[in-house]
VOGU-3710 file (C-alpha; in Angstrom, 3 decimals, decimal comma):
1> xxxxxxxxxx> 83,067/-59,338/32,131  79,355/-59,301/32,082  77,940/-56,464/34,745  77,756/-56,627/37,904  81,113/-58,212/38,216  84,241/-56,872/39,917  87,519/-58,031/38,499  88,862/-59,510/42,104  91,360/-62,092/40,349  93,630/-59,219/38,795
11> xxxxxxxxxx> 93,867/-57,402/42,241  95,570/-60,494/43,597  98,283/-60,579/40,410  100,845/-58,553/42,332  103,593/-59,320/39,864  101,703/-56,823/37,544  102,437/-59,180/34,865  99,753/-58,600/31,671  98,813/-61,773/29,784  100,425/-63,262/27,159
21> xxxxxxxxxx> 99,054/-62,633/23,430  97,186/-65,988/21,895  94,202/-67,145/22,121  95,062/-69,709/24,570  93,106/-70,370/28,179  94,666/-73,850/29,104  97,356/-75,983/27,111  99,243/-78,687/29,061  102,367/-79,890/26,395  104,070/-83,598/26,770
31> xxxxxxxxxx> 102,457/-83,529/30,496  103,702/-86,822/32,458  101,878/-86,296/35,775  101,059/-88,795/38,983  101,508/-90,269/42,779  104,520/-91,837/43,744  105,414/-94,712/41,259  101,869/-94,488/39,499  102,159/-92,211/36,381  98,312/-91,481/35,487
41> xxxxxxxxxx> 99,119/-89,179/32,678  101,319/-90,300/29,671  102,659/-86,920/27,683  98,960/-85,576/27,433  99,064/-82,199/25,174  95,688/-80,442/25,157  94,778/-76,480/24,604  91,538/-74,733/24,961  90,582/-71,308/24,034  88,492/-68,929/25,679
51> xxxxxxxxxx> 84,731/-68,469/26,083  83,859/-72,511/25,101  83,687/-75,478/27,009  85,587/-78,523/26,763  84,465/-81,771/28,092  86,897/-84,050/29,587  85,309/-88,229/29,047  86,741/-90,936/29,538  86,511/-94,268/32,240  87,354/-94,318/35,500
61> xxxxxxxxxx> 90,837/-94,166/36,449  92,250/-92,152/33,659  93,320/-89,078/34,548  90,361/-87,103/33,849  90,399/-85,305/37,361  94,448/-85,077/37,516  94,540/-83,179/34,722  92,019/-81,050/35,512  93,382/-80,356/38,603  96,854/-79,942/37,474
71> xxxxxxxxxx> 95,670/-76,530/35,932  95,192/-74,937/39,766  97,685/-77,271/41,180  95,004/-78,942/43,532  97,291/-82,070/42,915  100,367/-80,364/45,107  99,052/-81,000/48,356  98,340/-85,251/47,478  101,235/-87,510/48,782  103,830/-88,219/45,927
81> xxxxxxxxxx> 102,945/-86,144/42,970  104,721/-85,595/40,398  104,708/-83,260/36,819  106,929/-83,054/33,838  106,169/-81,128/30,748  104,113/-77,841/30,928  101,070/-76,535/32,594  99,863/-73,212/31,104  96,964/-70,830/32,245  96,627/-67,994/29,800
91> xxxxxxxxxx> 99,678/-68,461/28,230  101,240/-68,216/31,339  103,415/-71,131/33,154  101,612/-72,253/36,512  105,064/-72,914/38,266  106,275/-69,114/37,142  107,605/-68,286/40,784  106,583/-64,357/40,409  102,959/-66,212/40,322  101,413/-66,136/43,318
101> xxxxxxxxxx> 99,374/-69,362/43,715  96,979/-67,549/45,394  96,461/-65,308/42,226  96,712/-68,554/40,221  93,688/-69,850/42,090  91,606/-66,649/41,712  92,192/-67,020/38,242  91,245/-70,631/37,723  88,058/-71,327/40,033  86,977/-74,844/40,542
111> xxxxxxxxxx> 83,479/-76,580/41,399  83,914/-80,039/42,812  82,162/-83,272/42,461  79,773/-82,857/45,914  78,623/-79,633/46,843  80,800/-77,688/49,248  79,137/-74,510/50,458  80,597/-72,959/53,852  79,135/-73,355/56,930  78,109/-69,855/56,513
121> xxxxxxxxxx> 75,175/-67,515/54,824  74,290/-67,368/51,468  76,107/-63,772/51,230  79,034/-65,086/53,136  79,553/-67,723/50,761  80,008/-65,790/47,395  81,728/-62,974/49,290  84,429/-65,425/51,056  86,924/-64,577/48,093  86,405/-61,023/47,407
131> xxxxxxxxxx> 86,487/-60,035/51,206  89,792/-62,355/51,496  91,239/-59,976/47,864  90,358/-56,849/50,314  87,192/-55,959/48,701  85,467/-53,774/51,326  83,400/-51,604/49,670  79,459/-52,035/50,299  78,251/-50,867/47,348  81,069/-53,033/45,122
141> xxxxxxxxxx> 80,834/-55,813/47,554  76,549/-56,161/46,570  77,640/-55,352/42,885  79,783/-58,835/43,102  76,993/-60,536/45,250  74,055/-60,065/42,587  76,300/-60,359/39,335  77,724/-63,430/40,551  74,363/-65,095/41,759  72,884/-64,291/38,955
151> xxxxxxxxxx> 75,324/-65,409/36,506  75,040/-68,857/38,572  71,249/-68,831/37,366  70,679/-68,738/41,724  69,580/-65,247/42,313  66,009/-65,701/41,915  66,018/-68,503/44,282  67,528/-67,144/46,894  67,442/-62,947/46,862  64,642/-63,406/49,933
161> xxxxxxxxxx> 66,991/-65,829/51,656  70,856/-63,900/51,529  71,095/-64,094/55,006  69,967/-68,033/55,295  72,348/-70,608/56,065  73,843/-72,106/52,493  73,199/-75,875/54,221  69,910/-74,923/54,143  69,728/-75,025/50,480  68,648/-77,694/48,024
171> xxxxxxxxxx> 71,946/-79,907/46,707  71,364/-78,622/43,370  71,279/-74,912/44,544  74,126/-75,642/46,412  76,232/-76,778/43,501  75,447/-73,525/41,971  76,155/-71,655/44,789  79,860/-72,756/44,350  79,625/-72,065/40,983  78,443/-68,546/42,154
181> xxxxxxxxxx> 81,428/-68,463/45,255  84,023/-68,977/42,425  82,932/-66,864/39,765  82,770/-63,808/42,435  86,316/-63,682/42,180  86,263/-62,614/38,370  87,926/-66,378/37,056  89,373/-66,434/33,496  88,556/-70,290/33,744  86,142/-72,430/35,521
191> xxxxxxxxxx> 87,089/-76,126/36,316  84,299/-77,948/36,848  84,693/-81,937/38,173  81,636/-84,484/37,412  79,300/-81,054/39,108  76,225/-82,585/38,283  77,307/-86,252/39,293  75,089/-86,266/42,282  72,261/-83,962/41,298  68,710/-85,031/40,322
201> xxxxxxxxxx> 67,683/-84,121/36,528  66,269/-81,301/37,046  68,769/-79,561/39,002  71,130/-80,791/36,575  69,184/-79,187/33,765  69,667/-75,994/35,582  73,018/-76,243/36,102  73,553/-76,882/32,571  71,879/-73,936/31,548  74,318/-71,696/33,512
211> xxxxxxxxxx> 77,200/-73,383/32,438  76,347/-72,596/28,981  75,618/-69,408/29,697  78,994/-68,724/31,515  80,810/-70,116/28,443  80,428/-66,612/27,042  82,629/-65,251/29,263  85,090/-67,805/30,993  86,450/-71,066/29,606  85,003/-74,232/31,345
221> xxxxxxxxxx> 86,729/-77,291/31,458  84,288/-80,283/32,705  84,974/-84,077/33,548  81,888/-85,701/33,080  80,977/-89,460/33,370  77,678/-88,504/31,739  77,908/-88,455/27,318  74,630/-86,860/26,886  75,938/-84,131/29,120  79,301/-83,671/27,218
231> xxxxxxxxxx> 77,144/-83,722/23,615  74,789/-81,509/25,203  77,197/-78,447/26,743  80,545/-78,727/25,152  81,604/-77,339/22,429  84,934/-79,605/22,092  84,998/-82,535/24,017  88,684/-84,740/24,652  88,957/-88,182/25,119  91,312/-90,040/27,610
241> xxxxxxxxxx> 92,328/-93,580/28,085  94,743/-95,116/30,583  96,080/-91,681/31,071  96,726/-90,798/27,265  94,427/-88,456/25,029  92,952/-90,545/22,583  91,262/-87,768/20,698  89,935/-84,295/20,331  87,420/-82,759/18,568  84,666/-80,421/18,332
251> xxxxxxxxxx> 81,562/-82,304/19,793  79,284/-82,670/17,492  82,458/-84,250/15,091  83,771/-86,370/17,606  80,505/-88,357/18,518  79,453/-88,379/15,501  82,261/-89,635/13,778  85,329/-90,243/15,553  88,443/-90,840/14,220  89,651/-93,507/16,372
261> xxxxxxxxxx> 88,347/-96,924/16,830  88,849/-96,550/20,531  86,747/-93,876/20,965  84,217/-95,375/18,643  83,873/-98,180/21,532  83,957/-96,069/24,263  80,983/-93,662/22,742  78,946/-96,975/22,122  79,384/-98,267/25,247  81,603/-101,307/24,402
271> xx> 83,423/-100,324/27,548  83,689/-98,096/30,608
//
């Protein structure tokens, strides 16, 4: 971790447990996940290692977000769903009772499609997690606030204006204000769902710009509609289709020469 940041996530493992050895931050094997009698993904296996960013494309409807999802179990709470196969974080099972899923989700923070800042000040907002971990400390608790504002690329928009209400801000800075809210809680990972999908270009240019910069420390997994955004972040970027992964690759290798004729249409906009 970078300074100014306060490891909150391993507070929360109460198990004790250490990580396991690889170089492994997510891997789902043979995963078979969906709602009810819909099965949206078809034995999917997919593993990403630390400090990169892989880019999750694909159409509409095929299991971009499940997947993502199924890494902080987000998809638990939705009517009907259903896993088989495994889900690992760190080596580490996501269904392992001894893990709390509390600690799971301190681990793995997430940044949804729309912005989603509390009703609450800017300060509240990033400090939400490490005040619900315990953190009390002043001195720790500003060491956490800067570090993760700034690692959002937010600080120097909003230092003067801590104590304003996060509505208040722009929809861009708001985006990265979540960004900000998760990574105060020290994540190994960073799931990040179509973030930009509803920002202008130039907030989106800014939010690009911290996401590669977090890449040197957390792994990023991001769905994204947008190609230019996948070629321009990621440095491996997986193809799905109709809930199957068509093909992985480092970035620059996939689009510009994938292996599979699928892909090949997708990328030049035969479909989706």
């Amino acid at each position: 971790m970078s300074a100014g940041t306060v490891s909150v996530s391993r507070s929360l493992a109460a198990d004790g447990a250490d990580k396991p050895p690889g170089n492994q931050a997510l891997a789902v094997r043979e995963l078979v996940a969906g709602f009810g009698e819909n099965e949206v993904l078809k034995g999917v296996n997919l593993t990403t290692v630390p400090a990169q960013v892989t880019a999750l494309i694909g159409p509409s409807g095929c299991g971009k977000s499940t997947l993502l999802r199924c890494f902080n179990r987000m998809n638990d709470h939705l009517p009907g769903f259903f896993h088989r196969g495994e889900v690992r974080v760190d080596g580490r099972d996501v269904y392992d009772p001894s893990w709390p899923l509390e600690a799971l989700r301190f681990q793995v923070g997430m940044v949804f499609q729309k912005p989603n800042p509390f009703p609450l000040s800017v300060t509240e907002n990033v400090l939400f997690g490490p005040r619900l971990a315990g953190v009390t400390n002043d001195e720790t608790l500003e060491e956490i606030l800067q570090g993760a504002l700034r690692r959002a690329q937010l600080w120097d928009e909003v230092k003067d204006r801590l104590d304003t209400s996060a509505l208040e801000l722009s929809g861009g800075q708001q985006q990265r204000l979540c960004i900000a809210r998760a990574l105060a809680s020290s994540p190994d990972i960073l799931l990040l769902d179509e973030p930009a999908s509803a920002l202008d270009p130039i907030a989106t240019a800014k939010l690009e710009e911290a996401v590669g910069e977090l890449s040197e420390e957390v792994a990023v997994l991001l769905v994204t509609h947008n190609l230019q955004q996948a070629s321009r972040v990621a440095h491996r970027t997986a193809f799905l289709y109709l809930g199957r992964l068509i093909e992985e690759n480092e970035t620059a290798q996939l689009f510009a020469a994938p292996r599979e004729k699928l892909t090949e249409a997708y990328l030049t906009g035969r479909f989706g």
